[in-house]
N, C-alpha and C positions, 0 to 999 in steps of 0.2 A: 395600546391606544396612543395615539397621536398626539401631541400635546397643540393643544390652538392656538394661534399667535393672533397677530393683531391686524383689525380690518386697515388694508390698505387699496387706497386708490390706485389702480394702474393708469401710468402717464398719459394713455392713449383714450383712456374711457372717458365719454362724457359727463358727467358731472351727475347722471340722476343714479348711476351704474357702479355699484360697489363689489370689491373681490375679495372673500375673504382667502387669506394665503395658511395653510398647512407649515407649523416650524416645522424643521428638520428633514422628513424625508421627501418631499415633493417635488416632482420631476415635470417640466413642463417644454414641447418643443413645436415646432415649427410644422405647418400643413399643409400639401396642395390640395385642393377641391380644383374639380369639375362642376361650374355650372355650366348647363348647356351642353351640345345643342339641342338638345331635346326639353330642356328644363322650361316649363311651362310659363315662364316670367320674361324669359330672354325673347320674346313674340314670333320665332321662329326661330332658322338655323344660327343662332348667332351662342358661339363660345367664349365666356370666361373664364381661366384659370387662376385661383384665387389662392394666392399666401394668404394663409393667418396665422396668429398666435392667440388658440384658443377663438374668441366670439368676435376678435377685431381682426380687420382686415389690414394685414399690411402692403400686402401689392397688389394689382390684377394685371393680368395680359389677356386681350381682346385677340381671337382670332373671327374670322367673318368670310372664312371662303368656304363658304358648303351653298349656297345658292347661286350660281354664276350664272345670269340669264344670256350675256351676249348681246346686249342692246343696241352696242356700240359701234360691234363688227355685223352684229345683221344689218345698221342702218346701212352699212357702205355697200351693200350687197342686194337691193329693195329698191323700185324705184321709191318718189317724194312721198304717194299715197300709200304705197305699204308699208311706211315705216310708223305711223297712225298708229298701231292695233299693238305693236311693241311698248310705244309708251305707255300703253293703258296697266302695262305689267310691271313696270317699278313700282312705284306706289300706288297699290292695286287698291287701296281704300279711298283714292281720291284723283283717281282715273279724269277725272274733266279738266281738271287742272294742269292735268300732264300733257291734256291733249290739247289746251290751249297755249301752254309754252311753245311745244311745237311748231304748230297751225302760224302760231304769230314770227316765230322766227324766219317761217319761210316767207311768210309774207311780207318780211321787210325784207329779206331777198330780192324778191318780186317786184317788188315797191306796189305790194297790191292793195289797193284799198275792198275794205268788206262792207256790205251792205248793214244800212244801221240796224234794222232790225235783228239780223246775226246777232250784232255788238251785245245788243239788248240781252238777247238769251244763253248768251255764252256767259252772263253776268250770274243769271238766273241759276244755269245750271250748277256753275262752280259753286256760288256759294250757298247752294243746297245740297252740292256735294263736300263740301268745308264744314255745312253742320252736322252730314253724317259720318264725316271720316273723328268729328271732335266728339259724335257722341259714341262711338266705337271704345275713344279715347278715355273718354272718361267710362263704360261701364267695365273697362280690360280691366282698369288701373284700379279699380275698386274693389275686382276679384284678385289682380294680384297682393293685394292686403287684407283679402279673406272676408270682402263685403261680399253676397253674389244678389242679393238683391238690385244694389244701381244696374249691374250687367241685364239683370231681365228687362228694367224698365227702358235702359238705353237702345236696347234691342227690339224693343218693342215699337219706340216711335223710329229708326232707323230703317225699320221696314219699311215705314210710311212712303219713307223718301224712296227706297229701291222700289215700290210698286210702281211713284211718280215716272222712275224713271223706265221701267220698264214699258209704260205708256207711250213714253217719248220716244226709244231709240231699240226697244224690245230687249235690253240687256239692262242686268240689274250689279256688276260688277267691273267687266270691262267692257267699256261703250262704244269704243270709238266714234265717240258722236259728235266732237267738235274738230271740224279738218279745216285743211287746207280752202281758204274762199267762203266761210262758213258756216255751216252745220249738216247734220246730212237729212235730219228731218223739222218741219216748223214745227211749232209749239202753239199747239189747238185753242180755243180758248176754254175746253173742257181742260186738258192740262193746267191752263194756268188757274182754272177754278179749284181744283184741284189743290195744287199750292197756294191757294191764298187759306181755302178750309186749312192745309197744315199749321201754315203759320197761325192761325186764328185758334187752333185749338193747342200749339206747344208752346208761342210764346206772348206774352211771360209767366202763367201759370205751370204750367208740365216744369220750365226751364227753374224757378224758384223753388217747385217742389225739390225738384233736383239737389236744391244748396240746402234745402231741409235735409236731405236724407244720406247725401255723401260730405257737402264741402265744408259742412259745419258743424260734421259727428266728431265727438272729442276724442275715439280714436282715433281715427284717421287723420284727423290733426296731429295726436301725438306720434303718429308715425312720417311724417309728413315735413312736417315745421321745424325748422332750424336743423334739417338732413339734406345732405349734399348739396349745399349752399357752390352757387356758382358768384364770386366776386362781378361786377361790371366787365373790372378791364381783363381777366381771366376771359370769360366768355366771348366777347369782343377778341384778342389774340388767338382762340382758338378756332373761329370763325363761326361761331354758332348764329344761327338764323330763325325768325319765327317766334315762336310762344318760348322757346328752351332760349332765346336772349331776351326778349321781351318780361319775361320772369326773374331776368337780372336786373329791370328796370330801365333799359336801351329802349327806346318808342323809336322803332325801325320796323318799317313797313312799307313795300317798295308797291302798294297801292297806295300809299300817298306819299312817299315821299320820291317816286319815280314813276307814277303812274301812266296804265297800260292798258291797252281798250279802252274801256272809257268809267273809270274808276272817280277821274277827275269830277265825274260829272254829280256823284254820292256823296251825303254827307253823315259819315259814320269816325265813332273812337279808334282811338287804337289801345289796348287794355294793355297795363305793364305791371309790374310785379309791384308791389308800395310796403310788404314787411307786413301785412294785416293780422297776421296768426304766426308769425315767426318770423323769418331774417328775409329781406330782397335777396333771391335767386336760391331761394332752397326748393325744396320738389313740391311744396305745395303752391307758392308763387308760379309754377310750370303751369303745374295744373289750374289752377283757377282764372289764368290767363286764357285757359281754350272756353273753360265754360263762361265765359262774359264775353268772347268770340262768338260764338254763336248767337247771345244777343244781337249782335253788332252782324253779323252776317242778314239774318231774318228782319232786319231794317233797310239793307240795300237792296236783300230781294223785293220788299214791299215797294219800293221809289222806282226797281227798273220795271217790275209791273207796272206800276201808275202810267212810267213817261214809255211804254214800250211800243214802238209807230208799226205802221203797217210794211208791206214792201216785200221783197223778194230775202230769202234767207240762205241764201247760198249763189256767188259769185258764178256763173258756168262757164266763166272763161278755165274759172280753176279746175271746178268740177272734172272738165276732161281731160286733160294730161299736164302736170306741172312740170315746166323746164327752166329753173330759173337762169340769170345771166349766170357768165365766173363771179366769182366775189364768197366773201364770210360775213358774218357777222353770229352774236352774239346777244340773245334775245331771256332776260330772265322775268316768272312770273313768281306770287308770293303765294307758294304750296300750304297746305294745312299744315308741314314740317318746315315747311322755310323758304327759302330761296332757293326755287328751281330754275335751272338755267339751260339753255341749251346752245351750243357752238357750232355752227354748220357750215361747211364749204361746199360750194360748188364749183365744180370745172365743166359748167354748161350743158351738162349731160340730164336726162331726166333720176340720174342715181346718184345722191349726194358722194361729195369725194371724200368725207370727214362728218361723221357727226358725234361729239361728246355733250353727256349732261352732267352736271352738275348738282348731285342729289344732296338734299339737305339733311337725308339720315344718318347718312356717311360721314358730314361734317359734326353731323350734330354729338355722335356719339365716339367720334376720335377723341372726345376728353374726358373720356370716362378713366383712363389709366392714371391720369394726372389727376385728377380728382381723390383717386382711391388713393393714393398715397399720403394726399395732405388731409383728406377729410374728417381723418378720425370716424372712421364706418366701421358700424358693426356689420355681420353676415347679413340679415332682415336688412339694411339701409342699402345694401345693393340690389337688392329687389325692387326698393323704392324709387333707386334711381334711376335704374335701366326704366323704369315704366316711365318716371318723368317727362322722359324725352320724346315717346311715344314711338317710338322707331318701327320702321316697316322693311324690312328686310329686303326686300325685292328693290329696295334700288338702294338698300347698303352695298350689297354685293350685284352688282347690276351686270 
């Protein structure tokens, strides 16, 4: 028999987390894991390689080339309107948004102006595509911590929205519905009856039920709260964008503090992390940053319905062949994940001579290695974090 020594704390464990050490023969050493790419948490092909000693994490190395879409070199290769139906595939949960970075870059190429009524429903569309990419967000992140009820219920009204939009543009994933000069279909007024009954029946009853059943269950807090805490000026150096800085308590939001179509015209919050249940910029500040998002989304869409005019929804000078002049520019919109951006040159030909974006899942999750080293993470709080961030694969590895 072993003789038992005495409970000691190890330097790296948190403070609720005690170890008791074996005197004399007890041998302990150093581990690689694989999580990923397959591991159910990592939201697709994305690999960690994780040191520990024993339940703490002492390093991670992110690799992230298993999905390589070609976004970049298809666009140079396409003419303006075929490069539409690519962005829909980076951030394939929030397809409108990608298609309006786009649309809009070129069209400050152009120097095109869009019909207001476009303006109108590209407003509509996004941020009802923003409240189902945040309720994806939140039923993932719920089962990644062993809830799976939020998942059904988030799943449930999220269809709502893909049937709206399958009305709209007949696709319920990748749309390509907002282009170049426009839209490519109007928006009926059975559609927008349609979306007013949604809004009328999820918020703010469905959206509170919510905070009853995920944001304010005492585990999920305690897995949650005061884990993976991002600092301000850490988050900010690393370039994080969206709800994963906004969660560090940064009120950065480039619909109002850079506004874009017509953003200007709405008058909504912008929700930031305040320490409510644990520290500013830990993973539950992430998270309860998107679900008060969606408040705030289903308030703009109600004001662009109210003020939404009549008129033509699609430019036809565009509609038929885009050639912009030479020139670049640099056109960023505020993604469900952050700051999407897109850089485009033309050399006057109808096929861009350069097009990059600027994905914010890429940024957002470049600081996860630097995290894990200073964080003091157990195994379980990498799970937690990678979810924080909500990451979409398809335009980490774009």
């Amino acid at each position: 028999m072993n003789r038992v020594g005495e409970f000691h704390v190890h330097k790296n464990v948190r403070k609720r987390f005690v170890v008791m050490i074996n005197a004399g023969d007890l041998r302990t050493e150093e581990m690689l894991l694989n999580m990923g790419p397959q591991h159910p948490s990592t939201h697709g092909v994305f690999r960690v390689v994780i040191r520990t000693d024993g339940e703490m994490i002492l390093e991670t190395e992110s690799h992230i080339g298993y999905l390589h879409r070609c976004f970049e070199k298809i666009s140079e290769n396409v003419n303006y309107m075929q490069v539409v139906p690519y962005t829909d595939r980076m951030d394939y949960l929030c397809a409108m948004i990608n298609n309006l970075g786009y649309a809009e870059a070129v069209e400050k190429l152009m120097e095109l102006e869009v019909p207001e009524r476009a303006k109108y429903i590209r407003i509509i569309a996004c941020e009802l595509n923003r409240i189902a990419s945040h309720l994806l967000a939140f039923g993932v992140y719920g089962l990644d911590l062993g809830a799976i009820t939020p998942f059904l219920h988030a799943f449930r009204d999220r269809e709502k929205i893909l049937k709206i939009f399958e009305k709209l543009c007949g696709q319920r994933l990748n749309y390509t519905y907002i282009r170049v000069g426009g839209v490519s279909f109007d928006m009926t007024e059975e559609i927008l009856q349609d979306i007013q009954d949604f809004l009328d029946y999820f918020e703010p009853d469905v959206l509170d039920e919510f905070n009853r059943l995920l944001s304010y269950n005492g585990i999920f807090i305690s897995r949650t709260a005061n884990v993976g805490i991002i600092p301000e000026e850490m988050a900010i150096n690393y370039g994080l964008t969206g709800p994963s800085l906004r969660g560090s308590g940064v009120k950065r939001d480039l619909r109002k503090d850079e506004p874009y179509c017509i953003y200007d015209r709405f008058d909504f919050e912008v929700p930031v992390g305040d320490g409510e249940q644990g520290t500013v910029g830990d993973c539950w500040s992430r998270y309860i940053v998107r679900v008060k998002e969606m408040y705030e989304s289903a308030q703009i869409i109600r004001q662009a319905m109210r003020d939404i005019p009549g008129g033509a929804f699609i430019d036809k000078k565009a509609s038929n062949k885009v050639k912009p002049p030479k020139g670049e520019v640099y056109h960023k919109v505020e993604g469900a994940r952050g700051e999407l951006g897109y850089h485009v040159i033309s050399d006057g030909t109808d096929v861009p001579y350069r097009v990059k974006a600027r994905a914010p899942s890429f940024c957002n999750i470049s600081i996860l290695d630097a995290m894990a080293s200073d964080a003091n993470m157990m195994l379980a709080d990498i799970v937690a974090v990678i979810g924080s961030f909500d990451i979409v694969m398809g335009e980490v590895d774009r």
